[in-house]
C-alpha positions as CSV (number, residue, x, y, z in Angstrom):
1,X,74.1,83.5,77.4
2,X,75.7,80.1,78.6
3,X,78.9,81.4,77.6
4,X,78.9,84.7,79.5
5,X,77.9,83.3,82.7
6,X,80.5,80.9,82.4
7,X,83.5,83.5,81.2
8,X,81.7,85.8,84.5
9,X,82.1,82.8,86.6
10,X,86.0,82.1,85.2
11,X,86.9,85.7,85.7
12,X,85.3,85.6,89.2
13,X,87.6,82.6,90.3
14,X,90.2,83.9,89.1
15,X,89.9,87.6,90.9
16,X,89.7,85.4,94.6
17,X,92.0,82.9,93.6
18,X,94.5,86.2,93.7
19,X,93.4,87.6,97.1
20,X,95.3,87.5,99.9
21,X,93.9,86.3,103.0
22,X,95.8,86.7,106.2
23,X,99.7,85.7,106.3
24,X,101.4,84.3,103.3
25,X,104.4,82.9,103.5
26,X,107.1,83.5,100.5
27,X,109.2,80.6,99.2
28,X,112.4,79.7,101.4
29,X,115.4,76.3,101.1
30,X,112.5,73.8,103.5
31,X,116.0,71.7,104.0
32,X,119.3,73.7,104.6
33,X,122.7,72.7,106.2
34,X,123.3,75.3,108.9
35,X,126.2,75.1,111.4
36,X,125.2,73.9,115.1
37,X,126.7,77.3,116.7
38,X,125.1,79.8,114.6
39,X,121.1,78.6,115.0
40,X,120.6,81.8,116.0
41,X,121.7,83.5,113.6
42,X,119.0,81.5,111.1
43,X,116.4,84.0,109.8
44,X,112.6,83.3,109.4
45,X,111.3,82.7,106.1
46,X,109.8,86.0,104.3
47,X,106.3,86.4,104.4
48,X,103.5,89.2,103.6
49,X,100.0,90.0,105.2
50,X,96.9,91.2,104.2
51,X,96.9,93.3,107.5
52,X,96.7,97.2,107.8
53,X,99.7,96.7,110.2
54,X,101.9,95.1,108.3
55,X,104.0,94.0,111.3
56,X,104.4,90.3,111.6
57,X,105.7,88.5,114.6
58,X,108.0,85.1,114.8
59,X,108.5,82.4,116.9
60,X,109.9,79.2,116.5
61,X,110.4,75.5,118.0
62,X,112.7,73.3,117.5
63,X,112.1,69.7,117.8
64,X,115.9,67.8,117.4
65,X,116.6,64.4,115.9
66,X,119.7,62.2,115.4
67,X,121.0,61.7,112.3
68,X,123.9,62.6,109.8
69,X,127.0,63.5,111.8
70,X,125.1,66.3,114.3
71,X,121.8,66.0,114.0
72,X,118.7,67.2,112.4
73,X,116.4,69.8,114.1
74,X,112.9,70.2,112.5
75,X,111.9,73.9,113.1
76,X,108.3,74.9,113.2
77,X,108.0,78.9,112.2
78,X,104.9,80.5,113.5
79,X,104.2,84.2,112.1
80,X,101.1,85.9,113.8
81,X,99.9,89.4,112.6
82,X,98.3,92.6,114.2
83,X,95.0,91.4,113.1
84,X,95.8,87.9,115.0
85,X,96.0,85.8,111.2
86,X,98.5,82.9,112.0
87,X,100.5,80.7,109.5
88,X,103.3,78.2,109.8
89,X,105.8,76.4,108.5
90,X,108.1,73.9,108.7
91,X,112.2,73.9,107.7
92,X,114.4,70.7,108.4
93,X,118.3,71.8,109.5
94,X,120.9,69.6,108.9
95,X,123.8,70.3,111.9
96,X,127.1,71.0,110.9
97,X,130.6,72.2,112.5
């Protein structure tokens, strides 16, 4: 009996460890070298929802450093849904001519 509740209790986690919840965000280069006249021509990282409108809405800001020979800009991404779920994330761009 111990041993079924705990192979119930394993398969449970690992059914909601598998669920989506909200906005994920897909795997994307979190450093890139990107040249300084083309920013915006970037394009958000990928990403998926859990949302019966799959629709998913970017913004961004850019916060810009010094450093290297033109600069590094730390871009927050923000992704917001039809059913309001938010995520975020961050990408560093290194300027170049």
């Amino acid at each position: 009996m111990k041993h079924l509740l705990t192979l119930m209790l394993l398969l449970g986690s690992a059914t909601i460890a598998h669920a989506q919840k909200g906005i994920v965000i897909g795997e994307y280069e979190m450093k890139i070298e990107w040249p300084k006249d083309q920013l915006e021509s970037l394009e958000n990282p990928l990403a998926s929802t859990d949302c019966d409108r799959p629709e998913i809405n970017w913004i961004f800001v850019d916060k810009q450093f010094s450093g290297g020979e033109n600069g590094v800009i730390e871009r927050t991404w923000m992704a917001e849904d039809a059913c309001g779920n938010k995520a975020s994330t961050v990408q560093y761009i290194v300027l170049k001519e």
